[in-house]
C-alpha positions as semicolon CSV with decimal commas, in nm:
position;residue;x (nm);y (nm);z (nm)
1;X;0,000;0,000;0,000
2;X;0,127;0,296;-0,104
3;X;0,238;0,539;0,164
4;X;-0,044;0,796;0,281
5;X;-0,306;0,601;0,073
6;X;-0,540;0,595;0,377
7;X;-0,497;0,961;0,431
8;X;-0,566;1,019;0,073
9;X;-0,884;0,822;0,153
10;X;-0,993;0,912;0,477
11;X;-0,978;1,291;0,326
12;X;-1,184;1,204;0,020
13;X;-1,418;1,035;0,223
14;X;-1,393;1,323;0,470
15;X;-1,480;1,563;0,142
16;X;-1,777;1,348;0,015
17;X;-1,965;1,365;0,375
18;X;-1,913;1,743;0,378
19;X;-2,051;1,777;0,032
20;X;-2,360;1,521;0,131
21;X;-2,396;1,712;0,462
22;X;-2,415;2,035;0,292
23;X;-2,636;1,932;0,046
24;X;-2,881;1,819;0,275
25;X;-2,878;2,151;0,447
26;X;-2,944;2,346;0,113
27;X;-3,226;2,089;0,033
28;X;-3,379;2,104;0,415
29;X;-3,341;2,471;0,411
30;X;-3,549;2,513;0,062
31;X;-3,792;2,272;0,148
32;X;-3,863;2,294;0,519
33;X;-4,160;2,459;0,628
34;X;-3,988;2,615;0,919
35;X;-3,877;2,905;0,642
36;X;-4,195;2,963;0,497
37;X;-4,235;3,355;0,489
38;X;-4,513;3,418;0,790
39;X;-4,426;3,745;0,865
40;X;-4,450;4,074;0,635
41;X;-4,362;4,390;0,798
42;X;-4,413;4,715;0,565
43;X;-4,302;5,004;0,714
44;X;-4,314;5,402;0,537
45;X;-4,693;5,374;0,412
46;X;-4,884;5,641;0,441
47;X;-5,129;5,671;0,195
48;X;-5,072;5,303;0,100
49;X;-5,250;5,020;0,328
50;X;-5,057;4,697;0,434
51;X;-5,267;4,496;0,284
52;X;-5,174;4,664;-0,072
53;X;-4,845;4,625;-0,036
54;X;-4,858;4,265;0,103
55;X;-5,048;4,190;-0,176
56;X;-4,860;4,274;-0,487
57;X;-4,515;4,129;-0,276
58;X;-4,718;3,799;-0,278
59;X;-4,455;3,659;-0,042
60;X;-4,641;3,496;0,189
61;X;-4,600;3,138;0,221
62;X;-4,299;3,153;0,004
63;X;-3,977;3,011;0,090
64;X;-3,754;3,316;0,228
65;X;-3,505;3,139;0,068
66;X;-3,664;3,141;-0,241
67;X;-3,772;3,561;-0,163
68;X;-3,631;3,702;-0,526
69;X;-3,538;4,078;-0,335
70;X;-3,519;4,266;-0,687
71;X;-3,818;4,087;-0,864
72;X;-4,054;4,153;-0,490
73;X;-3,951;4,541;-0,489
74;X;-4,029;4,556;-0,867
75;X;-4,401;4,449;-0,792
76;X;-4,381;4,699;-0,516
77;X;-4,296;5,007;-0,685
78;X;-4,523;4,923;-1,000
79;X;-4,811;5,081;-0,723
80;X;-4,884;5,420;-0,854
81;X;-4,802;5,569;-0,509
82;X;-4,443;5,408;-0,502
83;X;-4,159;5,609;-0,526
84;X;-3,866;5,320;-0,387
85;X;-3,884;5,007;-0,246
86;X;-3,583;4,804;-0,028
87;X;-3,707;4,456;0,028
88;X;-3,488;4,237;0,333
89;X;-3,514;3,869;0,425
90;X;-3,480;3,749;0,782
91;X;-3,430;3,431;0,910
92;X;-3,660;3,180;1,024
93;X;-3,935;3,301;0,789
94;X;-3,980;3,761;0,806
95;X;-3,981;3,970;0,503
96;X;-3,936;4,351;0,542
97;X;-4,045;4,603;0,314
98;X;-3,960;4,968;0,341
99;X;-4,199;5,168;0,090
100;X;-4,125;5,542;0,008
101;X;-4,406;5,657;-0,113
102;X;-4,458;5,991;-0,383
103;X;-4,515;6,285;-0,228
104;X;-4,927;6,433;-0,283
105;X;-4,813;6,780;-0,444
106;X;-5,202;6,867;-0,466
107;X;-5,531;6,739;-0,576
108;X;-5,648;6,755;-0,890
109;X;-6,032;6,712;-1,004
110;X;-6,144;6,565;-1,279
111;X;-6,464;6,443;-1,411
112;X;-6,669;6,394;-1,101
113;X;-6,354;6,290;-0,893
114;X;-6,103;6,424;-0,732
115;X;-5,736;6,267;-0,686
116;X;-5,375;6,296;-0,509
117;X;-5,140;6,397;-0,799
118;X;-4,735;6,453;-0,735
119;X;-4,547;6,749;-0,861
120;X;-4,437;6,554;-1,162
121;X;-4,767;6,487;-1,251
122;X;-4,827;6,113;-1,161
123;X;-5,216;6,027;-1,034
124;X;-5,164;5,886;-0,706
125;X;-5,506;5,748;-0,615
126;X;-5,897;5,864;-0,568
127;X;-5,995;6,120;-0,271
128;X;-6,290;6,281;-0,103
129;X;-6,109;6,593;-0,080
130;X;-6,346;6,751;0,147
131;X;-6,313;6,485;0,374
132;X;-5,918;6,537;0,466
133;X;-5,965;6,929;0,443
134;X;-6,289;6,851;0,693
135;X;-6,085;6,648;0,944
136;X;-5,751;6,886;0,905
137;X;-6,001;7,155;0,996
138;X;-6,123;6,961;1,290
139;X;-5,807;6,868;1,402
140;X;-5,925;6,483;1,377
141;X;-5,619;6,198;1,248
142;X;-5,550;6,268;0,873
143;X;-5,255;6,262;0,659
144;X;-5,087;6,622;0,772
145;X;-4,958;6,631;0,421
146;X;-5,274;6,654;0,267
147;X;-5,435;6,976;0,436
148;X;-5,241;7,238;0,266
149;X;-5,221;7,113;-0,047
150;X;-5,406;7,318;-0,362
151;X;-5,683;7,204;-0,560
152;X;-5,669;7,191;-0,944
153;X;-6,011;7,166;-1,144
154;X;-5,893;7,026;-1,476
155;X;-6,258;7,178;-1,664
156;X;-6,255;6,956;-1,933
157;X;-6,152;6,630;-1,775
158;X;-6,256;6,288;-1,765
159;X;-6,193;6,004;-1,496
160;X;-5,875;5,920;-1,423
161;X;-5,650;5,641;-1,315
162;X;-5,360;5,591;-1,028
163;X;-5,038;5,600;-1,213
164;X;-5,168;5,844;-1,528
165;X;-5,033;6,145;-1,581
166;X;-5,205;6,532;-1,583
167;X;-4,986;6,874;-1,625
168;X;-4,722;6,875;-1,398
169;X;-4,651;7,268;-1,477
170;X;-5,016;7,327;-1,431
171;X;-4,981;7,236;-1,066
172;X;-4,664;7,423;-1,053
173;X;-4,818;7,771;-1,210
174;X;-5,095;7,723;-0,927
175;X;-4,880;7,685;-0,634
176;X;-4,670;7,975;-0,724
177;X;-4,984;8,196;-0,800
178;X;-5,138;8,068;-0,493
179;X;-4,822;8,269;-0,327
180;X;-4,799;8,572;-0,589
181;X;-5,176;8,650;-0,612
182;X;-5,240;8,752;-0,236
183;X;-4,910;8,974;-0,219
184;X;-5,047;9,209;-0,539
185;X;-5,419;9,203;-0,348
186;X;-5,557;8,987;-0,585
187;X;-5,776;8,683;-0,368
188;X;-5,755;8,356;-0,572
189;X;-6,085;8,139;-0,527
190;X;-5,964;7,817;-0,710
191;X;-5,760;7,737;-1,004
192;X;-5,904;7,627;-1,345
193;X;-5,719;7,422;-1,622
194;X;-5,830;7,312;-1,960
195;X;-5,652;7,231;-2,279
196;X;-5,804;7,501;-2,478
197;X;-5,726;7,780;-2,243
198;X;-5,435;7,685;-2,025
199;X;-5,447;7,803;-1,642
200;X;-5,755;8,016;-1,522
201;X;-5,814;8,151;-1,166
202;X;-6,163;8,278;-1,079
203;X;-6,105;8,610;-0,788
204;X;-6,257;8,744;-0,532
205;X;-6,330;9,062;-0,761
206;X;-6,545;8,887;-0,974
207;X;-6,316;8,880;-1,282
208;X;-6,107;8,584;-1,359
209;X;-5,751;8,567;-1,506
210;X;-5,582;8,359;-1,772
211;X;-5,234;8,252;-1,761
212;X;-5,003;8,099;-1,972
213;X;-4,840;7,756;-1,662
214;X;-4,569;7,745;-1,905
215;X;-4,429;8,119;-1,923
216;X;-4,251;8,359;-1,658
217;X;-4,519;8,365;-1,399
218;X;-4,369;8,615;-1,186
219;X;-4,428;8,866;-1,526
220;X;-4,804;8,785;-1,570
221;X;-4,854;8,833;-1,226
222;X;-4,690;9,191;-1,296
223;X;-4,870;9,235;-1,623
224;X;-5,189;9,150;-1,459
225;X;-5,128;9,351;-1,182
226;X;-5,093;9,683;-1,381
227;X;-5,439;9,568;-1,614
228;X;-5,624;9,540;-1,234
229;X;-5,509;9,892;-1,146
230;X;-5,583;10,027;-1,535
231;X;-5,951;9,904;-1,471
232;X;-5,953;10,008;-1,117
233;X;-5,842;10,379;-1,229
234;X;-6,106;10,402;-1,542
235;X;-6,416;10,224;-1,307
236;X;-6,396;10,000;-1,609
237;X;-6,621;9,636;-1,581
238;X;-6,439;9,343;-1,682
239;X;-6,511;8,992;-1,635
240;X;-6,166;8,820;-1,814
241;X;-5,812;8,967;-1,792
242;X;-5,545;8,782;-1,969
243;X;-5,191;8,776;-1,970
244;X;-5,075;8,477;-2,182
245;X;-4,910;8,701;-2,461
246;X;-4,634;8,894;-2,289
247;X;-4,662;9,298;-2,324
248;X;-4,980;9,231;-2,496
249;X;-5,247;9,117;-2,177
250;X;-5,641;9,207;-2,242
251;X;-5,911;9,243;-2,069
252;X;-6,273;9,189;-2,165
């Protein structure tokens, strides 16, 4: 017998027990039901419900060594209201999700609904409005986010969807003019947008004014300014005063 044969042997044999041993730890592991996923924990919803979130992950059950991280967080941010996701595994059988959620810029109304829309634009999901501004005014548990938000009355909309997309300058325009109008003693009642006619604000006056949500607002609001005072000066009546076209506003 050759000298160190029996080592050689005792270490393959050593080797193949290893490699047997591990492999019934893999296959335990993957199979065993003491891994099952039985615990979801979502944390960072807001507007978002558990439930919504555990139900797109679609985890439960699953095999957290089977949890694909990349594909779960995928299904997570497809939500309208989903910014980010971070998915994490823990061992026997916990899956964490961390949701950051889009930021409600406003709400915009359209058709006979009204909606949560982000400052790019993105339909976040259906509202009573009134509701949240009812309980913010009542100091009852709402969303603080939602209180001081602006409302955007898109004239010639229809029903909308979570995750489609409306003006985002329009909301833009509305929130600077919301800040503009009051300092120039002009008393904004709402703001107005259609395709046809861009950004309109009804006033306290009784006039309204038309802007363009794509130009220099700060300009319009000047422009618009001087047209008040014009009318104001001449006792003038005027219902419309626009200021879309540059040195060229109107009044009607």
């Amino acid at each position: 017998m050759p000298p160190g044969f029996l080592s050689w042997v005792f270490g393959r044999l050593l080797a193949a027990v290893l490699l047997v041993g591990a492999g019934w730890v893999v296959y335990d592991s993957a199979s065993s039901d003491r891994f099952q996923v039985r615990s979801v924990r979502v944390q960072g919803n807001v507007l978002l419900s558990r439930a919504e979130v555990e139900s797109v992950a679609a985890v439960s059950g699953v095999n957290v060594f089977w949890v694909d991280r990349g594909q779960v967080a995928e299904r997570v941010r497809a939500l309208p209201l989903v910014q980010r996701a971070e998915i994490n595994a823990a061992l026997p059988g916990t899956v964490e999700i961390s949701v950051f959620e889009r930021q409600p810029a406003a709400f915009w109304v359209s058709g006979d609904r009204s909606y949560l829309v982000d400052r790019e634009g993105v339909i976040l999901k259906a509202v009573d409005v009134e509701t949240q501004q009812a309980r913010a005014c009542a100091g009852q548990p709402c969303d603080p986010r939602l209180a001081p938000l602006p409302t955007v009355a898109q004239l010639d909309g229809q029903p909308l969807t979570p995750g489609d997309r409306v003006d985002a300058s329009a909301l833009t325009t509305s929130a600077r003019l919301a800040a503009l109008l009051p300092a120039v003693g002009v008393e904004p009642l709402a703001f107005e947008w259609s395709r046809d006619f861009g950004l309109e604000v009804p006033t306290r006056d009784g006039w309204r004014a038309r802007f363009d949500h794509s130009g220099n607002v700060e300009d319009q609001v000047a422009s618009l300014r001087s047209v008040r005072d014009e009318i104001a000066r001449t006792k003038a009546a005027a219902q419309l005063i626009d200021v879309r076209f540059g040195d060229r506003p109107y009044f009607r």
